[in-house]
N, C-alpha and C positions, 0 to 999 in steps of 0.2 A: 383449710382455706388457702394454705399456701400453694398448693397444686394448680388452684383456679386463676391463679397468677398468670400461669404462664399457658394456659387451656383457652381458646377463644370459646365462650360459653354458646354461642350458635351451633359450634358444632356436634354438644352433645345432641342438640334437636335434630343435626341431622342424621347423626347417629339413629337417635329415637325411632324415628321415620324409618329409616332401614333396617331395625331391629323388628320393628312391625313389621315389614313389608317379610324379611327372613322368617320368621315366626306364623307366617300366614294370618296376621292379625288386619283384618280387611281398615283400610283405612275410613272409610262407612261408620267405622267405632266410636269417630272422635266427633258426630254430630249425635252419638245416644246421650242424653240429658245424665250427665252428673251428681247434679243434688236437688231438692227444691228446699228454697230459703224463704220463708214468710219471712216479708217487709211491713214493715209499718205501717205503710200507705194498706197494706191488704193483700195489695198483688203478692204473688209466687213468683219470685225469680227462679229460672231452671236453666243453669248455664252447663252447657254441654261440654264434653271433653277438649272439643277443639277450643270456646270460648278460653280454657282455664287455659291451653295451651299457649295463647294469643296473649293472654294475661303475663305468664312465664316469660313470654319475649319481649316482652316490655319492659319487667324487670331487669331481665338479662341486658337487655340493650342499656337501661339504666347504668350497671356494673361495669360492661364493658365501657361506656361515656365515661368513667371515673376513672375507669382503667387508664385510658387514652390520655390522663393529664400528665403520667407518669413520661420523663423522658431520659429516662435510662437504654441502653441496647436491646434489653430483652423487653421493651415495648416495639422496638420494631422487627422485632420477633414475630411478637405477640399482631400486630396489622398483617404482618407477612401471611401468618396462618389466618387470616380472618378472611384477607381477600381468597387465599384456598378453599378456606369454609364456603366464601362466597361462591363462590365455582361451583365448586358441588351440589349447591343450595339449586344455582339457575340451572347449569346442566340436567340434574334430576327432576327437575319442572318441566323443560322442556321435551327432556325423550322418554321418560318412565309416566306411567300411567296412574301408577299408584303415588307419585307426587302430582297429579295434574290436576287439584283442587283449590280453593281460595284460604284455607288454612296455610297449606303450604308455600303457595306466593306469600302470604302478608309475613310469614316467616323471612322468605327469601329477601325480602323489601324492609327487614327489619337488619340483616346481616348485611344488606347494601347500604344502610347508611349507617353502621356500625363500623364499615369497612371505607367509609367518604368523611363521616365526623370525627373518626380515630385518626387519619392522616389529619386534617384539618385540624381540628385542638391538639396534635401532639406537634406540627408546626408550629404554632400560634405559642404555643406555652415553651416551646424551644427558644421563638426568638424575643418573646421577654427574659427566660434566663438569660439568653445572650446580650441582652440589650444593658441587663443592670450588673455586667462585670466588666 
């Protein structure tokens, strides 16, 4: 868990994406249904690869928001690589084919305000330390 400290967690997805794309793993993958879960109501939910993905970066995004309270140096470390992450996220969106999906934007849109709320709370929590010494 210590590792994930100092790793902006977007970019293993972006990683992920590129390990598919290396692997000839059609991104077409992440819309075959997953699992189906009988709900109580009756319906079948059947959430597909991409949904769990989508799931994943919310979480992620969650961790990284906790991350962001911390205002040590290696937080800004830690935003410095997230707005790279971010780079790479909108870069390969816009010229690669195999990120030109709405999986991969809500990704990109997730590492963008990962990379706007991490400056924002890591200010905000700077200048109350600073305020109450």
């Amino acid at each position: 868990m210590n590792a994930l400290n100092y790793i902006p967690l977007f970019a293993l997805f972006l990683i992920t994406y590129w390990a598919m794309h290396l692997f000839g793993i059609s991104h077409e993958r992440l819309y075959y249904v997953a699992a189906h879960v009988q709900l109580p109501s009756g319906t079948v939910w059947k959430p597909t690869w991409g949904d769990l993905m989508i799931l994943l970066g919310i979480v992620a995004l969650y961790i990284e928001l906790f991350k962001a309270t911390r205002t040590s140096t290696m937080a800004i470390v830690d935003h410095t690589l997230s707005t790279f992450v971010l780079i790479g996220f909108f870069t390969s969106w816009l010229v690669f084919d195999w990120a030109g999906n709405s999986i991969f934007l809500t990704l990109t849109f997730m590492a963008f305000l990962d990379v706007i709320a991490g400056f924002t709370i890591t200010i905000s929590t700077a200048r109350r330390d600073l305020a109450m010494k």
